[in-house]
LORO-481800 format. One record per residue (C-alpha): x, y, z. Coordinates in steps of 0.25 Angstrom, whole numbers, plus 5000, padded with zeros to 4 digits. Each point is the difference from the previous one (the first is absolute). Layout:
<sites>
XYZ/...
</sites>
This chain:
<sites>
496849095031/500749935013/500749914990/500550114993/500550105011/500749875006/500649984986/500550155000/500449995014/500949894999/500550034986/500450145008/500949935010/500549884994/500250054986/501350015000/500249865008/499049914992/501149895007/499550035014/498650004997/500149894992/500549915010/499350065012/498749964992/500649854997/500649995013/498750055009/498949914991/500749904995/499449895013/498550054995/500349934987/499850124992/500350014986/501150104995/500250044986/500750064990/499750054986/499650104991/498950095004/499249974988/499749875006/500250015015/498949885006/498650065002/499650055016/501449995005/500650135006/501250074991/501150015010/501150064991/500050054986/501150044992/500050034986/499149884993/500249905012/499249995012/500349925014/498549965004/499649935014/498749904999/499149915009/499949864998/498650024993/500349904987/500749895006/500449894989/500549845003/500449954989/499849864997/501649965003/501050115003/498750085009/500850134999/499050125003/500150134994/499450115009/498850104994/500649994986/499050034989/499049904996/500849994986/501249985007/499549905009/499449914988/501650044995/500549955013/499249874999/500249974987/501650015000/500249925016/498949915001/500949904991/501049965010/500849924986/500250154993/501050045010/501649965001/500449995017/501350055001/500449935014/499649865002/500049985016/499550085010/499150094993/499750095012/499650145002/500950075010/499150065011/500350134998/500050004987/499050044988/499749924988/499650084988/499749984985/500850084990/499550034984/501150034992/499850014983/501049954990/500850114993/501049994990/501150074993/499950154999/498750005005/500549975013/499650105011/501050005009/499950065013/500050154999/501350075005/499950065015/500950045009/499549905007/500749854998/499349894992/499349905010/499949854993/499049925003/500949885003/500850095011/498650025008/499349855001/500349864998/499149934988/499049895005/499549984985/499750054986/498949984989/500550044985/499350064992/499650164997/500150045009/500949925007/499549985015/501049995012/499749945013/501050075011/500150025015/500850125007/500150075013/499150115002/501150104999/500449944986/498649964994/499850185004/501350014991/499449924989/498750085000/500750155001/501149964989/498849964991/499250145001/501350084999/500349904986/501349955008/499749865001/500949904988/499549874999/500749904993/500550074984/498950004992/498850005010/499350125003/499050005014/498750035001/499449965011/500549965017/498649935006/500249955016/499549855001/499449895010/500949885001/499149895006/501049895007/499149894997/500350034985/501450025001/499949865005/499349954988/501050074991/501149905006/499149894998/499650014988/501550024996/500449875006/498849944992/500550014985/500949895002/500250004985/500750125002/500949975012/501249955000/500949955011/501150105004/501549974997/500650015012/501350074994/499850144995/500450014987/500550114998/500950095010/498950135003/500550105010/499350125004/500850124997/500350095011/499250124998/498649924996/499649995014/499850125002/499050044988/499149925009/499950115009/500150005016/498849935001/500049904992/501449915002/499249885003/499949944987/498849904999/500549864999/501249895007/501350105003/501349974992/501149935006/501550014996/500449884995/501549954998/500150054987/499550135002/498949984993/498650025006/499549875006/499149925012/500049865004/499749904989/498649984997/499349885005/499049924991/498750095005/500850154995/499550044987/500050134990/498750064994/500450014984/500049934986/500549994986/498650024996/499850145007/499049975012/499150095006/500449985014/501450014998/501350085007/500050134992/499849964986/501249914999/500049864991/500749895011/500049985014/501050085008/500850005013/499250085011/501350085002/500150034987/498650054999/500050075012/501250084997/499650034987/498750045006/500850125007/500850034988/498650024993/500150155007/501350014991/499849964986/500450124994/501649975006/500149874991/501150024992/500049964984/500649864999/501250034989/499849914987/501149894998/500149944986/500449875005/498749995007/500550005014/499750085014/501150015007/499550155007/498649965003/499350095008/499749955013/498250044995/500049894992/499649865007/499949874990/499149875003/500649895000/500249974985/500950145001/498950074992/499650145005/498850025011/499550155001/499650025014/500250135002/498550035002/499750074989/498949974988/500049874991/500550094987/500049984987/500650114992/500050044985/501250064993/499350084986/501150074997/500250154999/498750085004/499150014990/498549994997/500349884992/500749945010/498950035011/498949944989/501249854999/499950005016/498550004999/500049904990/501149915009/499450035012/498549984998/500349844994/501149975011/498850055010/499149904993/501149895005/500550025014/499050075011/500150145002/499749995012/501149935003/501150084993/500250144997/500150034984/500750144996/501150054991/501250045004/500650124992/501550004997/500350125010/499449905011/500849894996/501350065001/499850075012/498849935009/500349875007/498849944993/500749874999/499849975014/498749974999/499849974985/499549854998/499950024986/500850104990/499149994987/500950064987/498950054988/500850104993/500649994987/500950115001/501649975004/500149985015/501250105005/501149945004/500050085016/498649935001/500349874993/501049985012/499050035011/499149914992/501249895001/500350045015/498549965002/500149864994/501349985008/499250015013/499149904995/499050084991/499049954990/499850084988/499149984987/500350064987/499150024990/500350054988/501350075004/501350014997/500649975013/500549865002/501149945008/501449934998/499949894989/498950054991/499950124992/499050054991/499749984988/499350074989/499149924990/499250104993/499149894991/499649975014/499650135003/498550035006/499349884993/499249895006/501149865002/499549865007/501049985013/500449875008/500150035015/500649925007/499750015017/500649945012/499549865001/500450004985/498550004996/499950084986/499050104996/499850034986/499450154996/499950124991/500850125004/500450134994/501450014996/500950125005/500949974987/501149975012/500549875005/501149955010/501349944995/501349965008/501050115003/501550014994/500849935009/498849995011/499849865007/498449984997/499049985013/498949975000/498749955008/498949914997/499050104995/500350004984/499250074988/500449984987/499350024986/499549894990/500850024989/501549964994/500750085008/499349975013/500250145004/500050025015/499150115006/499849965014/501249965007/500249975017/501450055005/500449965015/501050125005/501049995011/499949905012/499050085007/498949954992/499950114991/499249994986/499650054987/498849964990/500250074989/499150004988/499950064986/498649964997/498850105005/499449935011/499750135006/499050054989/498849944999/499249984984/499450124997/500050074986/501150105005/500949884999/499749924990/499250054986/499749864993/498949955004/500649865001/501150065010/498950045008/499549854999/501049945004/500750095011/498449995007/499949854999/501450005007/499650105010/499949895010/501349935000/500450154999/499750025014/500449845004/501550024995/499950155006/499649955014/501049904998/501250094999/499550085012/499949875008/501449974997/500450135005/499349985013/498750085000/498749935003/499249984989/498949925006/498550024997/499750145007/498949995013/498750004996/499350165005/499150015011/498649974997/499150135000/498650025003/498849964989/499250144995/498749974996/499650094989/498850044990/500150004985/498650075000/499650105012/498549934999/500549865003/500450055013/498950005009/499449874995/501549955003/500050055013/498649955003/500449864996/501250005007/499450045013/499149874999/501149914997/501250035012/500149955015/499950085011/501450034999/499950054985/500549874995/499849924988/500749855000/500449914989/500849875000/501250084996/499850135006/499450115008/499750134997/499650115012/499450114994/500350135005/499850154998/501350035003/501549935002/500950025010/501549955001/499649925013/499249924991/500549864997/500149964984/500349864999/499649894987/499049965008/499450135005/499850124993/499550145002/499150054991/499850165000/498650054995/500550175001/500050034985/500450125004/501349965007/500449924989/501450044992/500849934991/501250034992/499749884992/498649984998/498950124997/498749985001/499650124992/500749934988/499549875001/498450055002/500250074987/500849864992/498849925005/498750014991/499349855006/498649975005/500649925011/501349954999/501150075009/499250085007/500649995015/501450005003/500749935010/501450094999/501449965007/501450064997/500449865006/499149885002/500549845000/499149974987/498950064995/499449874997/499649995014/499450125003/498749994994/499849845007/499050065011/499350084991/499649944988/498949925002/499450105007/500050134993/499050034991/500549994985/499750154996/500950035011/501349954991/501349985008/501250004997/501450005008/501050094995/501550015007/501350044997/500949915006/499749865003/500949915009/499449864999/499650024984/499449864995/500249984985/499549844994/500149895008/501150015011/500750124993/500350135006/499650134992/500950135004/499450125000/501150135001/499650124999/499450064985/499249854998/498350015001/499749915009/498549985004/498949865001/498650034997/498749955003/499249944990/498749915000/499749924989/498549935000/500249844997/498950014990/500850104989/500849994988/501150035011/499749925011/499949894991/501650014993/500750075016/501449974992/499750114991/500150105012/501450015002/500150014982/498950125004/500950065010/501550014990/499350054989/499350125007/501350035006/500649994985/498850074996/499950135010/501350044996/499949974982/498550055000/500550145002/500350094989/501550004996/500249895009/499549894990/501449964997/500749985013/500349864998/499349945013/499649864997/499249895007/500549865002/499349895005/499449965009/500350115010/501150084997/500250164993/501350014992/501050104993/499749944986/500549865000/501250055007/499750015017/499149985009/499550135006/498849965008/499149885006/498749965005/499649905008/498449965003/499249945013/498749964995/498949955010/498949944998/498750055011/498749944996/499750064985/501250105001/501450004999/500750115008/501250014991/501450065006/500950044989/501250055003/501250084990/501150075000/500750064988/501250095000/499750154998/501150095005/501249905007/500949974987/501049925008/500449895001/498949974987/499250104992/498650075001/499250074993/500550155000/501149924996/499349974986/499450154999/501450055001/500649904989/498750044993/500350145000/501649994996/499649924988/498950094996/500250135005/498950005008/499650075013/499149895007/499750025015/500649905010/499049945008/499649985014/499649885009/498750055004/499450064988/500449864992/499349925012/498750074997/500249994985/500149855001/498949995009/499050064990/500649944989/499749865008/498650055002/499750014986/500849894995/499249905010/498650074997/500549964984/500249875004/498949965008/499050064988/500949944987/500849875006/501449984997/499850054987/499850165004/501349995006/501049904994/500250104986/500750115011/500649905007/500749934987/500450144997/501150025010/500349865005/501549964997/499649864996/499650014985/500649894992/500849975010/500849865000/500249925012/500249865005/499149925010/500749955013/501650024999/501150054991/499849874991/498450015002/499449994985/499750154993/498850055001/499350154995/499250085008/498650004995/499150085010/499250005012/498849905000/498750045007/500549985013/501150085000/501149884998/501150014991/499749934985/501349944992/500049944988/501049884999/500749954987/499049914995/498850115002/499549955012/499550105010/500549985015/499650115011/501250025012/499650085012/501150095008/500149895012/500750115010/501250054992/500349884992/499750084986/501550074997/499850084987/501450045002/500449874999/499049974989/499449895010/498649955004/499349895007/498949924995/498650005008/499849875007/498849924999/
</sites>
């Protein structure tokens, strides 16, 4: 009631100055290191006083109750939600996920206030922009100086401001008068903690990555004066710009002393982390520093006019080149790559869904920003500023206004790929070739280090030619077809002495096989098995035009759930697990520990090595794994019945290590995750593990003294076909061609490999205590094939209406499926099993030679009553070969023999 008549009270007074209250608040508790925030009322954090509300948006004042020191940038947001402190973590605590914008000093002003600022992406006419008011339009670059930004949605913005304008930011938000950059939208302004030591460890860690330093060039390269009204868009305030001030050199150019051999930039070609606002080379610290302030003024950068003759003699003074004279955007904003569909359309949103989702399978989304850019934005926002990469999907004819702000952006030193559009530059044109049109043609691409890659493609029925009266120039990246003509399809064209360039490409590397792309099943065939180098030549190109394709970074590890496939095994679990763990709730193995716990906290370490364990059921939530659905998938006596769950472990084949000699065996485990980071496949291979692929080791013992015990090789046999088995056992399913291949692999007929397992076995007195683990493909079709990839081939060639499946219900039917193929074995011997198994290997009647290419022809016989191989050579002899890691290549029609 007191909160509330204080809330009346002051809404009385102030209501018609939220400005003054605002800032009397900031100014009066900002030195108690309170928390200040704006955001709509809906979601205002939990316990902290409203101070101002208007319309949906509240100003809220709160204690330091939840405090949070991240791991590397220890920012600490003040009494947010519980949900938006697990937010907060997730997004700061990885110091490499954020771009600084100023290299040296990285300091807080005293009386300054360092905030966090949420902003979503909106595009086109979607695009809420700042409601009208007969009060001006405050920009958020006209009120604070950026210290740092994470990309992504939403786009996060680290700032600092005086207290008078961080109180404008907040009052321009609630009153919807706040304009962030064109085409972000804010959402949220948090206060944040600022801890020197860390701002410390942020230069050090800069200066660290020497890979990605190189040594300044003690010459600008480019004349960059500040233009005369940018100064004061950094308000009274905020004049001192972080960072070594400009000198006027001789030239009139901006300038300081040479640099000595110690002087370096933060930056690279392969678009680093730690780098000076997102740009590719290292640049002058004038230039970096004046372009830091003209950051407040993007919006004022005029167009650059398109020249024909590929030259800038009116360069605007916002564009800085590296040394090589290419563009470097250091304007602050976000790494964007932007799509051009064409007119608005649903057709065109569902192509820019298409393009964007297998681009975002190459480059790190967290890294860059991917969204389209409509043609009323292109001819009238400055996207082109801060655009990395302009991505051309449409087929329709570009106009000719936006065609020349699409050349104005390649003259500034641009990158643009074309797929499967008519726009092309100087020297080519396009040509139509209809017996090309939509089918399924073998191409030859040609890389950088003249390395060739040959692949299946799907054709547009377009290819590249040279242009009437155009001099032809072209790059290293090639692509042409296999036939007389040698019909070009992917062609590099360098633009202008910026470093501008173009990939341009007529074959559909943006579609991935599916049937709504191809209807032969021999299309289909062949555009999977080159899905691979699909990708391979896709990331190519985008390495070519400067975007880091590098292997993303693996996600944080999350906490292990321990879970019950039967409610009545609980309590004998519990009681059991009680007699097994330390003091400290621990139980240790070679490899691991695992701390069980009731609950889990986020101060909780998770590391390889040490892992929490929560035993709550009840707290357990998972968009990816349902308990409920697996329980009802699994009909065993014993086999599967704890669970081990991880969204993200290191490997599950580790996880059971401390556990499995001494659970008892009614008590079944099996480790179940989503994600692995440290995935082991045979011998010394790595197995990868995205999202939509099962992934799960279970335990099994195995009494020496059985038909089982006595022939272990068969295990791993036993494993591939229950797989095959619990998917082909169901009815309607029988036909989906999901094949066995030994010795330990499941396959799309004999066509791709979409699943492995890989079995420890050891042997404890009269028992082996058998790990085996598998991963097959389920849901993820890129960059191979899964199975919901067969169910919807299956369907479009016989109208069918077969479900997709799901990770967690095809794990529990394996497991029972192993159950019974193991209790079959251990009662009939190889025999009960080997006519199911024979029935969906790949290898019947299957020619192949022993040793090497000019090894002599051998046929495929069988398996012997170990579980071996059995060929038969010419003269009828019998021979056994054994798999010998993965020396048995039945692509390549090549096996090794077994050595005596």
């Amino acid at each position: 009631m007191l909160i509330t008549l204080c809330y009346l009270y002051l809404w009385a007074r102030w209501g018609r100055r939220p400005a003054a209250l605002v800032r009397a608040t900031v100014q009066r508790l900002r030195a108690s290191r309170c928390s200040f925030t704006f955001c709509g009322a809906a979601v205002q954090p939990r316990g902290a006083r409203v101070c101002l509300s208007r319309g949906g948006r509240v100003f809220c004042v709160g204690e330091s109750e939840f405090p949070i020191w991240t791991h590397l940038l220890k920012i600490e947001p003040f009494r947010l939600r519980i949900l938006d402190i697990q937010k907060y973590r997730d997004s700061i605590d990885d110091l490499n996920k954020w771009a600084l914008f100023l290299v040296s000093p990285f300091i807080l002003e005293a009386e300054h206030i360092a905030f966090v600022t949420e902003s979503i992406w909106v595009q086109g006419e979607t695009l809420q922009r700042p409601s009208s008011s007969s009060e001006s339009i405050v920009k958020w670059s006209d009120c604070c100086l950026p210290l740092a930004c994470r990309p992504g949605d939403p786009y996060q913005l680290i700032a600092e401001a005086s207290v008078d304008n961080f109180s404008k930011l907040g009052v321009a938000f609630m009153e919807d008068r706040l304009q962030m950059a064109d085409g972000l939208v804010p959402q949220k302004i948090v206060s944040v903690h600022l801890q020197d030591s860390t701002l410390k460890a942020l230069k050090d860690q800069a200066s660290n990555k020497q890979a990605q330093i190189l040594q300044q060039n003690p010459e600008p390269s480019v004349e960059s004066k500040p233009e005369p009204d940018v100064m004061e868009h950094v308000g009274g305030d905020d004049l001192k710009v972080l960072g070594a001030q400009p000198t006027e050199g001789e030239d009139g150019t901006s300038g300081r002393e040479p640099a000595g051999e110690g002087d370096v930039g933060v930056g690279s070609i392969e678009h680093c982390h730690l780098h000076l606002s997102s740009c590719h080379e290292c640049l002058e610290l004038e230039n970096s520093t004046i372009e830091s302030v003209k950051f407040a003024s993007a919006e004022k950068i005029p167009d650059l006019p398109y020249d024909h003759n590929g030259t800038l003699e009116d360069v605007a003074d916002d564009i800085c080149l590296d040394r090589e004279g290419r563009k470097v955007n250091i304007t602050g904003r976000a790494p964007n790559i932007l799509f051009y569909m064409g007119s608005a359309s649903q057709e065109s949103l569902g192509r820019f869904q298409e393009v964007r989702s297998v681009l975002a399978d190459c480059v790190d989304t967290e890294s860059y920003t991917l969204y389209p850019l409509s043609r009323e934005s292109a001819l009238r926002d400055p996207w082109s500023d801060n655009c990395l990469l302009l991505v051309i999907a449409t087929r329709e004819a570009i106009p000719e206004d936006l065609s020349q702000k699409f050349m104005a952006y390649l003259s500034q030193g641009g990158k643009v790929l074309g797929l499967c559009s008519p726009f092309t530059l100087a020297g080519f044109q396009v040509t139509s070739k209809s017996v090309l049109r939509e089918t399924v043609q073998n191409l030859v691409f040609s890389k950088a280090d003249q390395t060739h890659v040959k692949l299946s493609v799907l054709s547009s029925g377009y290819v590249y030619e040279e242009g009437p009266g155009g001099q032809l120039s072209m790059g290293k990246l090639q692509g042409h077809l296999e036939n007389e003509d040698k019909d070009r399809l992917i062609v590099q064209v360098p633009f202008g002495p910026r470093g501008g360039e173009a990939v341009l490409c007529q074959a559909h590397l943006e579609l991935p096989p599916s049937s709504s792309v191809v209807q032969a099943q021999e299309d289909f065939n062949l555009l999977k098995s080159s899905n691979t180098r699909r990708y391979e030549v896709l990331r190519e190109i985008l390495t070519t035009l400067g975007l880091n394709c590098d292997l993303k970074r693996a996600p944080a590890l999350t906490p292990l759930y321990l879970l019950p496939a039967a409610e009545e095994i609980w309590d004998p679990l519990m009681q059991w697990l009680g007699k097994h763990v330390d003091p400290e709730g621990v139980i240790k193995s070679s490899k691991l520990s695992l701390k069980f716990l009731s609950s889990y906290t986020s101060n909780i370490e998770i590391t390889p090595s040490a892992l929490p364990v929560v035993t709550d059921v009840e707290s357990f939530l998972s968009e990816n794994f349902n308990l409920e659905i697996y329980r009802q998938n699994l009909q065993t006596k014993r086999l599967g019945k704890v669970i081990l769950f991880a969204e993200v472990t290191p490997t599950t084949m580790n996880l059971l290590d401390g556990l499995m000699f001494e659970i008892p065996p009614e008590m079944g485990l099996i480790a179940i995750a989503v994600r692995q980071t440290q995935g082991k496949g045979r011998g010394s291979n790595a197995w990868l593990s995205p999202m939509g692929c099962a992934v799960s080791t279970l335990l099994v013992s195995i009494p020496l003294r059985s038909q089982l015990g006595q022939r272990i090789p068969f295990v791993q046999h036993l494993m591939s076909l229950a797989v095959v088995e619990a998917v082909r056992s169901i009815p309607e399913y029988q036909d989906i061609n999901l094949r066995v291949k030994w010795p330990n692999d499941i396959y799309y007929s004999d066509f791709m490999k979409l699943g492995g397992v890989l079995v420890n076995s050891t042997l404890l007195g009269e028992t082996f205590y058998i790990l085996i683990g598998c991963g097959f493909n389920v849901s993820n079709s890129n960059p191979t094939i899964c199975i919901n990839d067969l169910v919807a081939e299956y369907n479009k060639q016989h109208r069918a209406e077969l479900k997709p499946f799901r990770t967690d219900d095809l794990i529990a039917r394996t497991v029972t499926v192993l159950e019974k193929l193991i209790d079959t074995f251990q009662d009939k011997g190889p025999n009960g099993i080997l006519p199911l198994y024979y029935k969906y290997w790949v290898h019947s009647g299957q020619r192949v030679r022993l040793g090497g290419l000019e090894g002599p022809e051998v046929w495929i016989v069988g398996l012997d009553d170990s579980g071996f191989l059995q060929v038969q050579q010419e003269d009828g002899e019998i021979v056994t070969v054994h798999p010998d890691g993965n020396s048995f290549d039945m692509l390549r029609n090549l096996i090794i023999p077994k050595q005596q």
